[in-house]
C-alpha positions in Angstrom: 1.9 -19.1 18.4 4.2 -22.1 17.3 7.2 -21.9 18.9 10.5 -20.8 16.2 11.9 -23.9 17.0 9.4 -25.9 15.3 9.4 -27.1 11.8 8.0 -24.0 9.4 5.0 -24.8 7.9 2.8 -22.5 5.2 0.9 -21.1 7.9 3.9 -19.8 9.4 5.5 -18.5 6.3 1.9 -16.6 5.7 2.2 -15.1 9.2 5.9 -14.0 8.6 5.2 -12.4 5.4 2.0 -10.2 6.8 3.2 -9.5 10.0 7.1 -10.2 10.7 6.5 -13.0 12.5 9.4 -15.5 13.0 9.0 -18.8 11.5 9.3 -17.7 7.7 12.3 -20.5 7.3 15.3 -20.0 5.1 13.0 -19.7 1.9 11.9 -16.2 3.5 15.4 -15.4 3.4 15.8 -16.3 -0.3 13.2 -13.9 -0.8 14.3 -9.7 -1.9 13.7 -8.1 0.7 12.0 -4.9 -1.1 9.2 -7.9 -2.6 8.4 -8.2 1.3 8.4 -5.1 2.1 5.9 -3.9 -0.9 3.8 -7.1 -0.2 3.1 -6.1 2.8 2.7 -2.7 2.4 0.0 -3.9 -0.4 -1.7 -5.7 2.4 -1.7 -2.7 4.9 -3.4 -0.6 2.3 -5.7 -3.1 1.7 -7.3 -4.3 5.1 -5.7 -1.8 7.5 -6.4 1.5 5.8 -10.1 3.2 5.4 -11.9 1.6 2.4 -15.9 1.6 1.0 -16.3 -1.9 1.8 -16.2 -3.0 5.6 -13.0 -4.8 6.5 -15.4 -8.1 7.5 -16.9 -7.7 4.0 -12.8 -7.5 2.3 -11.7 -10.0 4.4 -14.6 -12.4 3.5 -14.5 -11.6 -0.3 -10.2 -12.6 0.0 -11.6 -15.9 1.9 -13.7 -16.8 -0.8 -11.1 -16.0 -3.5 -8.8 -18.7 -1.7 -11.2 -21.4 -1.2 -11.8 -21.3 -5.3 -7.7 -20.3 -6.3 -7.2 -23.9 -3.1 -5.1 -21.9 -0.4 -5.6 -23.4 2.9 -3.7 -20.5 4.6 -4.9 -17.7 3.0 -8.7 -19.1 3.9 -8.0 -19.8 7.3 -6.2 -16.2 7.7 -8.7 -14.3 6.4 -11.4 -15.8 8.5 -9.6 -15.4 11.5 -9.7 -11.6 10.7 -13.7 -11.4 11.5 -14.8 -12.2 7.4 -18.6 -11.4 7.1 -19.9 -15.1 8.2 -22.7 -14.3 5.1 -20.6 -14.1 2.4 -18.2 -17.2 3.1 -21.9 -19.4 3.3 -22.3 -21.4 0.2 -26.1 -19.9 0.5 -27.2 -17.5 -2.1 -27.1 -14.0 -0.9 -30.6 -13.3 -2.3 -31.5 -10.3 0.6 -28.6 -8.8 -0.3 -27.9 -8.2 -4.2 -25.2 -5.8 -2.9 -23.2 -8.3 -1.7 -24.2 -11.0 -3.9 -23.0 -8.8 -7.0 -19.7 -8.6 -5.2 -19.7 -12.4 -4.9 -20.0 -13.3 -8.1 -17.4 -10.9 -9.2 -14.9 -12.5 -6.8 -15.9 -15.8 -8.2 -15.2 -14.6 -11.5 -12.4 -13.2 -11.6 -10.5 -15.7 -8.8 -11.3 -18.6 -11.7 -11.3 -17.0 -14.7 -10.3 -13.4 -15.1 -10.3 -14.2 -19.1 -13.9 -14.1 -19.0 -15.0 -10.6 -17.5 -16.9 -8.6 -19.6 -17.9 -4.9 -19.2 -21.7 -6.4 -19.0 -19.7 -7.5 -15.2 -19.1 -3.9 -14.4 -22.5 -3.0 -15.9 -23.5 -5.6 -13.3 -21.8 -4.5 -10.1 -22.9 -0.6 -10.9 -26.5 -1.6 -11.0 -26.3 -2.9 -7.7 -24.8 0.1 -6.8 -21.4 -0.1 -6.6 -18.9 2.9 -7.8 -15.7 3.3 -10.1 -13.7 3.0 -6.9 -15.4 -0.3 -5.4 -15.1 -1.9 -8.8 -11.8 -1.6 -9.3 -10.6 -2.1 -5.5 -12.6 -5.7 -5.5 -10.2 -6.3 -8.6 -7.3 -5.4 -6.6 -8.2 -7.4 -3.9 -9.0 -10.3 -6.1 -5.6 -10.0 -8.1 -3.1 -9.2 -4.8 -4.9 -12.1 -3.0 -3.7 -14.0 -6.1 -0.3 -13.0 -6.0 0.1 -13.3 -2.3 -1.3 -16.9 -2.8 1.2 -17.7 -5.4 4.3 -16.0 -3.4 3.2 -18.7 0.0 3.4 -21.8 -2.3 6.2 -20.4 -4.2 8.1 -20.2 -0.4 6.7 -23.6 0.7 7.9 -25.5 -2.2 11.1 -24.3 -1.7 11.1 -25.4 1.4 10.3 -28.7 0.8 6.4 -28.3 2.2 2.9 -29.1 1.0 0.6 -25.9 1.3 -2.9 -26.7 2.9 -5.7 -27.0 0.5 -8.6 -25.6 0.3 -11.7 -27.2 -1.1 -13.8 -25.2 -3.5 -17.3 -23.0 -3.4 -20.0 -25.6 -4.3 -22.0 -22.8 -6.1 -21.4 -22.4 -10.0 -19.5 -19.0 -10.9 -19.8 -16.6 -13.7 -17.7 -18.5 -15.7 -19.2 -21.4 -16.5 -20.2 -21.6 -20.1 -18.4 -18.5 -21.4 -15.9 -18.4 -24.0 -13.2 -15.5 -23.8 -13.6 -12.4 -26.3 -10.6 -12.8 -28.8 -11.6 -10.5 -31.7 -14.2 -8.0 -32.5 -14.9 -5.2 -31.0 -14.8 -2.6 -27.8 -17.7 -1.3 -26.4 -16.0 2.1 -28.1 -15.6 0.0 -31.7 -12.1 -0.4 -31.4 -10.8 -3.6 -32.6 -9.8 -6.3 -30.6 -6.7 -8.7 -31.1 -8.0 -11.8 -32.0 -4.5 -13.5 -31.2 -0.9 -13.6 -28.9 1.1 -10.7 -30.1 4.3 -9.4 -30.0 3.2 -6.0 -31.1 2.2 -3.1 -29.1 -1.8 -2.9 -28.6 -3.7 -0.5 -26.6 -6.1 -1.0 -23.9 -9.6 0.8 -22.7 -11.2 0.9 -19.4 -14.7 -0.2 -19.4 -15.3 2.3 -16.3 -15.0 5.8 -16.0 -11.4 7.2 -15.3 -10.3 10.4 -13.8 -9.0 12.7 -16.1 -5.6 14.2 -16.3 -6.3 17.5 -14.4 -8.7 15.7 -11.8 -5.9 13.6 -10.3 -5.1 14.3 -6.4 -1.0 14.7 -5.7 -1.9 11.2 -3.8 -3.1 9.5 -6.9 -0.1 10.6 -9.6 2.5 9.9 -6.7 0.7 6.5 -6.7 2.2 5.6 -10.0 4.4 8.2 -11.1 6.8 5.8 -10.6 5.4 3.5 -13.6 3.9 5.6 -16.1 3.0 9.7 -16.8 -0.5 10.5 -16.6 -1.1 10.3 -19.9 -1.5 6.5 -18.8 -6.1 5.8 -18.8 -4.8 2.6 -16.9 -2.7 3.7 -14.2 -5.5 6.7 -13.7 -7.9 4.2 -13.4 -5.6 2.5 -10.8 -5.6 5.4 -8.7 -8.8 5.3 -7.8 -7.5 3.2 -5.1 -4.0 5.3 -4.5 -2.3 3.3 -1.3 -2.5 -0.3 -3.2 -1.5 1.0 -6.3 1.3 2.7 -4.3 2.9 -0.4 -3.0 1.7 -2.3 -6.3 4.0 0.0 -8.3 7.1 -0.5 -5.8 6.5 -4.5 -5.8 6.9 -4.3 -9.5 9.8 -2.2 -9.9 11.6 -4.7 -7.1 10.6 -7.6 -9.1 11.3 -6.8 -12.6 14.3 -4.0 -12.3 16.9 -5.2 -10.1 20.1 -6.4 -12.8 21.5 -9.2 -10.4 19.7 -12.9 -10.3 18.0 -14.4 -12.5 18.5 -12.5 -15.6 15.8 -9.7 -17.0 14.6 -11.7 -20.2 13.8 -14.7 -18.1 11.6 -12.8 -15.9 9.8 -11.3 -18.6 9.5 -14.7 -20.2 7.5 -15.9 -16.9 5.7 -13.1 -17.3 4.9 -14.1 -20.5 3.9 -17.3 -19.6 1.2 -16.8 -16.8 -0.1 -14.1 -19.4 -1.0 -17.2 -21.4 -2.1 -19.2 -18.9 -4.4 -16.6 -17.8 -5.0 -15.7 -21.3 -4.3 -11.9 -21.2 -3.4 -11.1 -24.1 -2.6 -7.1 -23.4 -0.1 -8.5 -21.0 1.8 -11.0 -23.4 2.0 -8.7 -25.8 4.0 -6.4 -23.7 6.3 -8.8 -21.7 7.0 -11.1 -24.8 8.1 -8.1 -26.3 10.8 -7.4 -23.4 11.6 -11.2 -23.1 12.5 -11.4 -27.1 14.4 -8.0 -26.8 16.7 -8.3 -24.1 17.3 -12.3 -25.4 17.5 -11.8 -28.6 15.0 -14.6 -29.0 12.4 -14.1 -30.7 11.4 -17.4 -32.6 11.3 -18.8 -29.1 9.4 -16.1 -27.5 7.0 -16.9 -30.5 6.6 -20.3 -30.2 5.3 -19.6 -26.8 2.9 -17.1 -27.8 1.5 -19.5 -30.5 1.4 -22.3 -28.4 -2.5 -23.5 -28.4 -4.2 -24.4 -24.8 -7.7 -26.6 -24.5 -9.5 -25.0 -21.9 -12.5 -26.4 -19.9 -16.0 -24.9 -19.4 -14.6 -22.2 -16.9 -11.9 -21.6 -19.5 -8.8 -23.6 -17.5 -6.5 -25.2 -19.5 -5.8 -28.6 -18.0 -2.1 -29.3 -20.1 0.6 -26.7 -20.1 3.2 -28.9 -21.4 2.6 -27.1 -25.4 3.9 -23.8 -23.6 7.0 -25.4 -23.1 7.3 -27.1 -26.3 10.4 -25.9 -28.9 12.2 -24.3 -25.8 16.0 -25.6 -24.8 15.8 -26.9 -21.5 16.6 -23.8 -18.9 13.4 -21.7 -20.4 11.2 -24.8 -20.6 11.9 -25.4 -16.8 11.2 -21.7 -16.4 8.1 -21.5 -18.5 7.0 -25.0 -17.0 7.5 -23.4 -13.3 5.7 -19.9 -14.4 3.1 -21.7 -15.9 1.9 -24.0 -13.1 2.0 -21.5 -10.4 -0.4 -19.6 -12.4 -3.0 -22.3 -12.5 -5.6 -20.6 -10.6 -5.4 -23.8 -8.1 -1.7 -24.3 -8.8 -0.3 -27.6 -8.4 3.0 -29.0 -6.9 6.0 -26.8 -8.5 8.6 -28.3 -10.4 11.6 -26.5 -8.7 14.1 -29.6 -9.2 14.7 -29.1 -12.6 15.2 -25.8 -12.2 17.8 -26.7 -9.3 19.6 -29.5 -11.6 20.0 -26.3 -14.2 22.0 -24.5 -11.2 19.9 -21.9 -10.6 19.6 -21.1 -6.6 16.6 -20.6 -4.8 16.8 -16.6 -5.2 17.1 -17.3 -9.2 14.0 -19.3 -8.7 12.2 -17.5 -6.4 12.6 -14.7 -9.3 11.0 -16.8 -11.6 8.0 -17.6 -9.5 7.5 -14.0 -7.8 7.6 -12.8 -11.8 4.5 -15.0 -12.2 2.8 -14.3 -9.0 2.8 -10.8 -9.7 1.2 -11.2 -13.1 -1.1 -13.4 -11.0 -2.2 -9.7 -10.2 -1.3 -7.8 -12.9 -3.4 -10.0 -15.7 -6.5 -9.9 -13.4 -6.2 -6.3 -13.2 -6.3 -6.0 -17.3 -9.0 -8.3 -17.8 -11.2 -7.6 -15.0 -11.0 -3.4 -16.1 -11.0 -3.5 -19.4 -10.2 -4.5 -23.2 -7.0 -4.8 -25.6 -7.1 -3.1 -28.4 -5.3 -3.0 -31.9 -3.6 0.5 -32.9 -6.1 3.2 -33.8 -3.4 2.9 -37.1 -4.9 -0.4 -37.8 -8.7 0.3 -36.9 -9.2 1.7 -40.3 -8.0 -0.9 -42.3 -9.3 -3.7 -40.1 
């Protein structure tokens, strides 16, 4: 291993963060301690713990989600953990639909969560895959997202260029679609056919366990988020130990009252719920954001703000996010917004610096958006928004 003495580079940072390695650099130490902790906890129940998929097949599946979302470390990592040599190929994976159907998934939802469709899941269960193996390959997809995003949030502050990774040459899912705004469920609710500040509902497009089917395991895993009265957080605990630490990171990132203040985190939140154009999200954390500010026109502005998006739905300019917004929350939202791209760019941290905020207040900012990196995949990849069963009637 390097030696500590040596200047920190991404890799290193990677390695501190899954497996207290020294070498993590003072951005490490910027970092709450609790969003380490529950990181890698997420991580140990992920690869280290008994799953239905091999860990070669997991590990391969997370290589393949950095190559397309362009982390050099996470790619490397994950092949260095013995990843299925098969399913990091560029060849089609025609003698084995199995895996192939869990390919293209990845694909999907590592580009362009937006575009998921039950049809997906319809997909993935023909080939034989269960309730559980769907939604753990959208947990892995989603925490290999926000564990991508928290490594280049702790690079940039130190100063350092994350290794790229270049890009699957095979086309995904994606290509062509446009994402379902209006319309309806596959149960005839009504979807939102626009960013809201209201409260919605939302419907999983695989079967959940019911109330009085739930294991102590599962409730504990998110009885600290919701009651189980909650079809999404059931859903979620079909894969108990990630949900688990999931639950912990989000309480650490979103509750703690000192740095950067609440509203700002929600409005990050906010913002990579646009960029990845979840609209269930948005709804929920604009809502926060405009209450505890006191903001709302801003907050609106924001959630009316119109993005061109390309043939795999990315939107190439975030700069209308920003636009109306005084200076501190267009630095925040500008921050939020490009660490969400799903290949994000270089991170404009000096404008948040020249508005004082420290690197903990930042790294607040960006660990608020990496974790809706995960949180917005989850929504999309499971399920649809939904207006009020109030409204379905007069819709």
């Amino acid at each position: 291993m390097t030696s500590p003495a040596a200047p920190t580079d991404a890799h290193q940072i990677l390695e501190a963060i899954l497996s207290d390695a020294t070498g993590g650099g003072a951005a490490l130490e910027a970092l709450r301690p609790e969003v380490l902790q529950h990181t890698r906890e997420a991580y140990d129940a992920l690869y280290r713990a008994p799953q239905p998929l091999a860990a070669p097949v997991l590990h391969a599946l997370a290589a393949v989600t950095a190559d397309w979302q362009g982390s050099g470390p996470l790619a490397q990592w994950h092949r260095s953990q013995g990843a299925h040599e098969g399913l990091i190929a560029a060849d089609p994976l025609t003698e084995d639909p199995a895996l192939a159907a869990l390919r293209d998934q990845v694909d999907l939802l590592s580009l362009s969560p937006a575009l998921a469709t039950a049809a997906d899941q319809e997909r993935l269960a023909a080939a034989g895959h269960d309730a559980r193996t769907v939604v753990l390959i959208s947990q892995l997809v989603a925490f290999e997202s926000h564990l991508q995003r928290l490594v280049a949030a702790l690079a940039a502050l130190e100063g350092l260029e994350s290794p790229s990774a270049d890009a699957p040459v095979r086309v995904p899912l994606s290509r062509g679609r446009t994402a379902q705004h209006g319309g309806t469920t596959p149960t005839g609710r009504v979807r939102p056919e626009a960013f809201t500040r209201e409260q919605l509902q939302w419907e999983p497009w695989i079967e959940v366990p019911a109330e009085d089917e739930l294991t102590e395991e599962q409730r504990d895993s998110f009885a600290s988020k919701a009651t189980t009265n909650s079809v999404y957080f059931r859903m979620l605990s079909l894969t108990p130990g990630i949900t688990r630490a999931r639950s912990a990171l989000d309480n650490a990132i979103f509750l703690p009252r000192d740095g950067l203040p609440k509203a700002e985190r929600e409005l990050a939140a906010a913002a990579t719920s646009k960029v990845n154009d979840c609209i269930y999200c948005a709804s929920v954390h604009a809502r926060k954001a405009a209450g505890l500010s006191r903001r709302e026109q801003e907050v609106d502005a924001l959630l009316a703000a119109s993005l061109d998006r390309d043939a795999d739905w990315i939107a190439a300019d975030l700069a209308p996010l920003g636009a109306g917004q005084d200076p501190r929350w267009a630095a925040v939202v500008a921050a939020a917004a490009e660490i969400s791209r799903p290949r994000p760019g270089a991170l404009p941290i000096e404008p948040l610096r020249d508005l004082g905020l420290g690197d903990a207040e930042i790294l607040d900012a960006l660990t608020a958006a990496g974790f809706f990196a995960w949180a917005n995949r989850l929504m999309l990849s499971l399920g649809d928004p939904s207006l009020p069963d109030a409204g379905r009637a007069a819709a």
